[in-house]
Residue, then its C-alpha position, 0 to 999 in steps of 0.5 A: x500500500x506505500x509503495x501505491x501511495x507513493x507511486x501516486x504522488x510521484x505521479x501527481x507531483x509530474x502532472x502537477x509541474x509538467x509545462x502546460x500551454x495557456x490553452x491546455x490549462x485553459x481548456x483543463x479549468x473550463x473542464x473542471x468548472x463546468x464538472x464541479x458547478x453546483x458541487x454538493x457532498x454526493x457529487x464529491x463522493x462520485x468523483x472519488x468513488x468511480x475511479x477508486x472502484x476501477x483502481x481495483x481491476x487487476x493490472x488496469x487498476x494500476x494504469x487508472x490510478x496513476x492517469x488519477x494522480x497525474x490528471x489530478x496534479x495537471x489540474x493544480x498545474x493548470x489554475x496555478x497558470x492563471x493564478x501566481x498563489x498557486x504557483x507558490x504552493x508545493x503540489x504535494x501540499x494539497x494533500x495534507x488536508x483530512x479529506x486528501x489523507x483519506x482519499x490517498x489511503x484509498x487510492x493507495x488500497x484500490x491500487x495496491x489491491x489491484x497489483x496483488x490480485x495480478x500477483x496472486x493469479x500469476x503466482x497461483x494459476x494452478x491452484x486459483x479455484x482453491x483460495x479464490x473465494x478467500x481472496x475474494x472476500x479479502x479484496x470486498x472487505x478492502x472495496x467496502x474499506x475504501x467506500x467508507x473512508x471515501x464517504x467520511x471524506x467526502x463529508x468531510x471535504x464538504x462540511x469544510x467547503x460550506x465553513x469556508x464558502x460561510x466565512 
């Protein structure tokens, strides 16, 4: 799960410092504008859920956490084009908030869960029927982990979001 976690702020860090033309970022904030108008608790648990649930497709699961990170960090990089503040905030601080702790615990579970089942199948291609059902269970006991950890963030994300939108 580290090594996961690790993988995907690396490859958030490159999305987020990657160079960008004022067109790209333009188009990637009018992208993100138009998906968050009228952003509420549940649209929040969405937009995390439905990717950390592909994080756990065996191999492909890796390949959508990282265009995750790196989609997520090109994001960062594309306001702080149009705004100097961000320019002088370092990328991976974004992720000391509670909320981006929980998401990157289950990102760093989806993702680590998905490279496992590959080396489970790899390692067990002879004997898979035996210890399926164990793995299995494992693996939904881990989607159900992650599902909670990602509502309580989006709660989370959001009550902070209405106490700053109120201040």
């Amino acid at each position: 799960m580290g090594v996961a976690i690790a993988a995907f702020l690396i490859t958030f860090q490159i999305g987020a410092t990657v160079l960008l033309s004022t067109e790209q970022a333009e188009n990637i904030k009018k992208e993100l504008s138009q998906r968050n108008a009228g952003i509420n608790q549940l649209a929040i648990f969405s937009n995390n859920i439905l990717p950390s649930l592909e994080m756990f497709i065996p191999a492909a699961g890796v390949g959508v956490g990282m265009y995750s990170a790196y989609s997520t960090g090109q994001a960062l990089n594309a306001f702080s084009v149009f705004n100097p503040i961000f320019k002088s905030i370092f990328p991976l601080s974004v992720f000391l908030t509670p909320f981006a702790i929980m998401e990157l615990i289950a990102y760093g579970l989806a993702i680590s869960r998905s490279g496992m089942i590959v080396h489970y199948l790899i390692a067990n291609r002879k004997k898979i029927s035996e210890s399926w059902k164990k793995f299995s269970f494992h693996t939904a006991i881990e989607i159900g982990i992650v599902v909670l950890i990602l509502f309580i963030g989006s709660v989370v994300e959001w009550q902070i979001l209405l106490t700053r939108h109120h201040s």
